[in-house]
N, C-alpha and C positions, 0 to 999 in steps of 0.2 A: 783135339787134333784136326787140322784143317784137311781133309779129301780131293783129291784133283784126278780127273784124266784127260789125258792127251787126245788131239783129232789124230786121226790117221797120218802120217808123213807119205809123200811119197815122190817118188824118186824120179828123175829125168834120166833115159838114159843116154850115153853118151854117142854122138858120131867120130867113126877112128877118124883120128889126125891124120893131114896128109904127111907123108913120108917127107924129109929134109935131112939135109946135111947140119953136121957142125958148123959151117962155115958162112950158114945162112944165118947173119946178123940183121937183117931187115924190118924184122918181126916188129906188129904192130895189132893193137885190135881187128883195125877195121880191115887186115892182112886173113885174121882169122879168121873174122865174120863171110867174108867174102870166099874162102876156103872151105866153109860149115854151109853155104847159102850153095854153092855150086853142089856138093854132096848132097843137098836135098833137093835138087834138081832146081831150084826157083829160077826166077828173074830178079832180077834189082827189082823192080815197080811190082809184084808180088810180095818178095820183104818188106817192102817202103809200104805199100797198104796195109800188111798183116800190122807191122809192125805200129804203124801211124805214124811216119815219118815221110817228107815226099821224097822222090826218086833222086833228084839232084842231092838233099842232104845224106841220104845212103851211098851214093858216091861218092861223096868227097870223106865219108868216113873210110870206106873202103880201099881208097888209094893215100889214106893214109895225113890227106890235106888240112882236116878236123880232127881232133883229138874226139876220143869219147869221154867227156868232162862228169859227167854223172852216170850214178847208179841206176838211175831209171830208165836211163839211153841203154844201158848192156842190157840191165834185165827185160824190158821189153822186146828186143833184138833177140836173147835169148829163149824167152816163151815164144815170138814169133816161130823159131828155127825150129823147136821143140828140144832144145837144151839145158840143162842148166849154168847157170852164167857162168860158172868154173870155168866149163866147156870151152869159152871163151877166153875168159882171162888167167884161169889155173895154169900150174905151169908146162903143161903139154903143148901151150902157146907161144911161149919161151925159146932161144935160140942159143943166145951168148949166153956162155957159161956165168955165174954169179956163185962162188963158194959162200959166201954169207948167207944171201937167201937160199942158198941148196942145201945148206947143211940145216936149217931151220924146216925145211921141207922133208931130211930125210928122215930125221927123229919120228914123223908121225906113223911110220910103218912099225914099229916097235910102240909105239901110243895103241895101234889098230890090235895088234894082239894079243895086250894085255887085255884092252878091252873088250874083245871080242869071247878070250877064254874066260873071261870069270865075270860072276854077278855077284851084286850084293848078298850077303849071304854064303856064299861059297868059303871056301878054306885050301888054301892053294897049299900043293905041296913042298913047301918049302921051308929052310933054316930062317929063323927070326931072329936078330940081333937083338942085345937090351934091348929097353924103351928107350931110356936113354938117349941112343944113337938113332935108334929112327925119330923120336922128338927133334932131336938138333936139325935130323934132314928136312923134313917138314918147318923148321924154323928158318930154315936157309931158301927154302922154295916158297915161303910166304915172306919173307922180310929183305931177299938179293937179290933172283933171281924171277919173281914174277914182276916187282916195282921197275926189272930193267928190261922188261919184255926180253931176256934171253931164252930165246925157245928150245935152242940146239942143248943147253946145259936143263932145263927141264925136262926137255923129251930123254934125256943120257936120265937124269934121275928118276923120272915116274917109273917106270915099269916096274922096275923092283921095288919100291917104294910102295904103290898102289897092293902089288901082293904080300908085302908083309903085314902093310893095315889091313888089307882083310882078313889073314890069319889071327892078327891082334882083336880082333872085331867078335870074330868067329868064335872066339875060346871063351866057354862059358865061365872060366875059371879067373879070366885075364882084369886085370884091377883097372885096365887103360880101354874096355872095348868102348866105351862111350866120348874117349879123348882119339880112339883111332878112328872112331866114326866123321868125328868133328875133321879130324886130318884128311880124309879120304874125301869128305865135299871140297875141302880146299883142292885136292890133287883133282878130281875129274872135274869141275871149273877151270884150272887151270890146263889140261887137257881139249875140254872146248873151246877155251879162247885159242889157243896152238891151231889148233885143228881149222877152225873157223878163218883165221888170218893167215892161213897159208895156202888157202884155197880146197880144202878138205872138205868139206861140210856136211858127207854124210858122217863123218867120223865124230863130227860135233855134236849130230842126234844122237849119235850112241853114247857120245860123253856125258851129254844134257839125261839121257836117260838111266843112265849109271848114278847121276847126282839125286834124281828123285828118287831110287830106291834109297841111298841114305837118308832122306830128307823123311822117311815112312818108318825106316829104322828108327830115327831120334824121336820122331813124334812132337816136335815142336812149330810151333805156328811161325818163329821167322826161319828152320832152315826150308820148310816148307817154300816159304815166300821169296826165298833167296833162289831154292831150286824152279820154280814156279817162270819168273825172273830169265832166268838162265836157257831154261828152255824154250821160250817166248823167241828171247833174242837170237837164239841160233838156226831159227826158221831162217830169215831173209828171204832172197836172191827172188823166184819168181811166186814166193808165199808170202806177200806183204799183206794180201787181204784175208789169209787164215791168224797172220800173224797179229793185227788188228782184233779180230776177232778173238782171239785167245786173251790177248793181255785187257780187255772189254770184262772175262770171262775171270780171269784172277784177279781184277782186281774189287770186282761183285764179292771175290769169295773172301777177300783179305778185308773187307772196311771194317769189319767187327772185331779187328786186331789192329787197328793203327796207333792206340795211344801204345804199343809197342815201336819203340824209336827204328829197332833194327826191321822190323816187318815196315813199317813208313819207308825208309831205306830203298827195299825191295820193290814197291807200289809206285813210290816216284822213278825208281827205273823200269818199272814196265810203262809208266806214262811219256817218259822218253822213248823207248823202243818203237812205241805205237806211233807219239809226235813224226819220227823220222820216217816210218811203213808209209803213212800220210804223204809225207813230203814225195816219196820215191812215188807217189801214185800222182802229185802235182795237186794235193790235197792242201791249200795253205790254211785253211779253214779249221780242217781238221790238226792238222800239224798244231796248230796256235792254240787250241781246244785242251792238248794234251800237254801241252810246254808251258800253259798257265796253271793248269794238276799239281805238275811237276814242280814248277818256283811256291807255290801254294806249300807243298810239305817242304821244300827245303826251306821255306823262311821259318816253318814249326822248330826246326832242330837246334840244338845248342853248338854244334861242330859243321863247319864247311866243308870239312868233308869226311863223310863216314867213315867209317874203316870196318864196319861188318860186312863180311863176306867178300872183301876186295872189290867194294862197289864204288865206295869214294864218291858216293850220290852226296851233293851238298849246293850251294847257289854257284860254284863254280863250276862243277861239272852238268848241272844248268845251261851257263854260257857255251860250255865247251859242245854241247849238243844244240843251242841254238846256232851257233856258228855251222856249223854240219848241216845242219837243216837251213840253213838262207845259203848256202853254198847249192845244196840240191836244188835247190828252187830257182838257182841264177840271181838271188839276190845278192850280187857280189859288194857294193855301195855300202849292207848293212853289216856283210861279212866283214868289212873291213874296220867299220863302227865296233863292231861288237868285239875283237879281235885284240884292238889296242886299247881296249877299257878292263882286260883282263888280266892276272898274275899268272900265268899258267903254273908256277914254282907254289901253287898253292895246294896243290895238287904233288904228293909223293911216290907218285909212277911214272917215270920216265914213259913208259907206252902210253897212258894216255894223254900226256903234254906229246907225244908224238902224233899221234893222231890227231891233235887240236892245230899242232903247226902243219900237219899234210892237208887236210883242209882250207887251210888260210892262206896257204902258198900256192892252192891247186886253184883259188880264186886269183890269186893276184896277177899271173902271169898269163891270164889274161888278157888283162890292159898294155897300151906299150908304156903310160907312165907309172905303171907298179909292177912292169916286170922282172924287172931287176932284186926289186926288194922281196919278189916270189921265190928266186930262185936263194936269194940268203935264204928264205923261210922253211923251205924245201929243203934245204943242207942242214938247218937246225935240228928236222926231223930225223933228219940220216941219222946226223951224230947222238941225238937220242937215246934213239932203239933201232938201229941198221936193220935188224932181221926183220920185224915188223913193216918200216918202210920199202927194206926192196923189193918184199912180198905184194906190195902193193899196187895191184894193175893200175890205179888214176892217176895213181904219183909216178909209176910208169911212164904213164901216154905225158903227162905234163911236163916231164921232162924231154919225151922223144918232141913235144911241140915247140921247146922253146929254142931247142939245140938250132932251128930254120929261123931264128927270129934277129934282128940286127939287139946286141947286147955290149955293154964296156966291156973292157978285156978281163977285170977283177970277176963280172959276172958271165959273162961266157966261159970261164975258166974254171967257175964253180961246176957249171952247167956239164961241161966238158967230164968234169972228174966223175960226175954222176952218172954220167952217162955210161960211160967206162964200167963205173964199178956195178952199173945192174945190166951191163950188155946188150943198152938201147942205140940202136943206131935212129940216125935221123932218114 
């Protein structure tokens, strides 16, 4: 049995929001930053140094002129202010109403206290249905509902779900405790990804950390590596260089388990994780270091794309991550290379072919001659996985950037709808 422990996590806390009406549709990042920036008393040219940006381009994000096109522009901004990027771009930032992404965002409060009342181990007090019927539901939240990034009908299913597998777990007597265990890494995984892309994220560590006590329960070396994995990734935001650090540190403890296919799985998604921490620091070095790791085991595998642990790690979720990472980096020329050399339908999760077109669209609508085809690529994600993208602060700001941009009536009209349905004014 493979052993791990965790660095410390720790938490940013937040500055209150200024007070606003409903009616204030304006909302923008650099709206925010500039609201977080005056609450801490600064100057523009005190952010622009903390932050290492000059004074003129913190302006024009702040009125709104620049979009915040990467991760590393918030999170920087954010550790400057002493926030965490949520702070920012979570939806306390938000103005115009968005039922899709709000009903996605409100499941996590009923996420928060299952998890918060019970640990692995525990035995909640409650009625258990058959197997049976909790088997199907677990079959339905690994095979419907997590491949369609529906968060709002996971987050309505977990909680109850989550407490009957651990009663099923718990029961010395129970012929399924090691099939409710397997069930219950699936549910607090899917749990952290909710949590994580809806701008949650401490609620992610408690997910991520609910998943490693399963992973100590079952005693095996890939759910280890799965939860290992998991929790790496749900660091982010202004922990790239612990997050670096960690997946450095699993996967020292994983090589003596790779000719295990599903643990290989897990090690090429901590070398993805780490490639992209890289990119967010402007490390291309580094990033290319780990993105070569990564193609290295998926060319080992027999399947393009995994299907242990809902990692779907294979040579196209490979692409789907180098895309991600030359998108960070302003590599937008290669974004586009690498974008239309790819089958995203290769891939059986609507959420992550979401995520592969909100990056590719978040490049394109950049240039004025691939604007247009940014904002189709942009709507493909909508339609997707809606809750996922309208949760999405960059896909956000890229949409509030192109609404001011001269577009055909066909793609201004898309733009328009989008705009609409996540409550972005220009």
């Amino acid at each position: 049995m493979l052993e791990a422990r965790d660095e410390q996590v720790e938490v940013s806390w937040a500055v209150p929001p200024p007070r606003r009406t409903m009616m204030d549709n304006t909302e923008h990042l650099g709206r925010r930053i500039r609201a977080l920036r005056h609450a801490r008393g600064m100057s523009q040219q005190v952010l622009a140094d903390l932050s290492g940006f000059t004074k003129s381009y913190l302006s024009h994000i702040e009125t709104g002129t620049r979009p915040v096109e990467r991760r590393s522009t918030l999170e920087a901004l954010a550790a400057a202010l002493r926030v965490a990027p949520s702070e920012i771009s979570g939806p306390l930032a938000w103005s115009a109403p968005d039922p899709v992404a709000a009903e996605a965002r409100a499941v996590t409060e009923d996420l928060a206290a299952v998890l918060a009342d019970h640990r692995v181990g525990d035995v909640p007090d409650r009625p258990v249905r058959p197997w049976g019927e909790v088997a199907a539901d677990v079959r339905r939240l690994n095979s419907d509902l997590r491949p369609r990034a529906d968060y709002a009908a996971q987050g309505y299913l977990l909680p109850r779900l989550v407490e009957e597998l651990l009663v099923t777990a718990g029961r010395a007597s129970s012929p399924h405790r090691t099939d409710a265990l397997v069930a219950l890494a699936d549910c607090y995984h899917a749990a952290a990804v909710i949590a994580k892309n809806t701008g949650v994220r401490p609620l992610a560590w408690v997910a991520a950390d609910r998943l490693m006590g399963v992973a100590e329960r079952l005693g095996r070396p890939e759910h280890t590596a799965h939860a290992l994995w998991v929790r790496t990734h749900m660091i982010g935001g202004v922990g790239r260089e612990r997050q670096i650090r960690q997946a450095g540190r699993w996967l020292d403890l994983l090589a003596d388990e790779m000719s295990d296919h599903r643990v290989a799985q897990a090690a090429g998604q901590l070398h993805l994780t780490a490639a992209f921490a890289h990119a967010t620091l402007a490390d291309a070095r580094g990033a290319a270091d780990h993105l070569h790791e990564a193609e290295v085991v998926a060319n080992r595998l027999s399947s393009d794309a995994g299907r242990f642990g809902y990692l779907w790690f294979g040579r196209t979720n490979v692409t789907f991550w180098r895309v991600s990472i030359a998108a960070e980096l302003g590599e937008h020329t290669l974004v586009e290379r690498l974008a239309e050399g790819v089958d995203p339908g290769t891939l059986p999760d609507r959420g992550r072919q979401a995520q592969f077109y909100s990056d590719y669209g978040r490049s394109l609508v950049r240039a004025g001659r691939t604007r247009e085809r940014g904002v189709r690529v942009l709507r493909r994600a909508e339609e997707l996985a809606p809750q996922l993208t309208r949760n999405n602060p960059l896909v956000r700001e890229a949409v509030r950037f192109v609404l001011g941009r001269r577009l055909a009536e066909p793609a201004a009209r898309e733009a328009r709808g989008m705009a609409h349905r996540m409550g972005v004014a220009a």
